[in-house]
C-alpha positions as CSV (number, residue, x, y, z in Angstrom):
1,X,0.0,0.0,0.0
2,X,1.2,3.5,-0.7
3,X,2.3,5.7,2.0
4,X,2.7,9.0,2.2
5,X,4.8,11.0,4.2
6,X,3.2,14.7,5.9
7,X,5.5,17.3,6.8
8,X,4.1,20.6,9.2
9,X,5.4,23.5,7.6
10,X,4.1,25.8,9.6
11,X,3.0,27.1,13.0
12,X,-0.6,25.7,14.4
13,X,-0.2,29.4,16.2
14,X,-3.5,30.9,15.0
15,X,-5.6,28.0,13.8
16,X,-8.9,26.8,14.4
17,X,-9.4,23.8,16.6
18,X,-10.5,21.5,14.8
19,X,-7.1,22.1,12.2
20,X,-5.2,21.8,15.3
21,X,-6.8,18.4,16.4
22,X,-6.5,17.1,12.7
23,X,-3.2,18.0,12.3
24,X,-2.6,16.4,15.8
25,X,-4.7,12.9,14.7
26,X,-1.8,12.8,12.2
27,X,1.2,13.2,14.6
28,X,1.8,16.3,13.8
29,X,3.1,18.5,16.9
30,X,5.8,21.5,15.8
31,X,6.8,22.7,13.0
32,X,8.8,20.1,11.3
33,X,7.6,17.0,12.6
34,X,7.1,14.1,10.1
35,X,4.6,11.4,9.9
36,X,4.5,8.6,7.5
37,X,0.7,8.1,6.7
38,X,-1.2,5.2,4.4
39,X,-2.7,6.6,1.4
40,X,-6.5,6.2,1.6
41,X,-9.5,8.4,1.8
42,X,-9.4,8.8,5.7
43,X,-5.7,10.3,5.6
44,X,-6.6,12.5,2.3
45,X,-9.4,14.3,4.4
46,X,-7.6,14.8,7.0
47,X,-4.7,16.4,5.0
48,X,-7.1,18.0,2.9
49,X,-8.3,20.2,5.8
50,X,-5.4,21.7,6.5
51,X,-3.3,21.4,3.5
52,X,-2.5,24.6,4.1
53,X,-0.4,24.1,6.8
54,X,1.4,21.2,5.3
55,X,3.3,19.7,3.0
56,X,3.1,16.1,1.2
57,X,4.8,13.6,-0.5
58,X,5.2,9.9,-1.5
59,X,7.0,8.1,0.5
């Protein structure tokens, strides 16, 4: 199965809760944190959300 690997790129300083939480179901903390993720719906959602906050790539 593919995986893909999330990268916080920026601060969580500023965004709304429920980004916050998302970004924390992933395992995303500080700025620069990793987390290898399985590519299926579930983990496109929640990267979706806040996408903006993020960056992504195959891993």
């Amino acid at each position: 199965m593919a995986q893909l690997k999330v990268t916080l790129v920026k601060s969580l300083i500023g965004a709304k809760k429920d980004q916050i939480a998302t970004a924390q179901s992933l395992g995303l903390r500080k700025v620069g944190d990793v987390s290898v993720q399985p590519e299926n719906a579930a983990t496109s959602g929640k990267v979706a959300k806040i996408i903006h906050l993020v960056e992504v790539s195959k891993a």
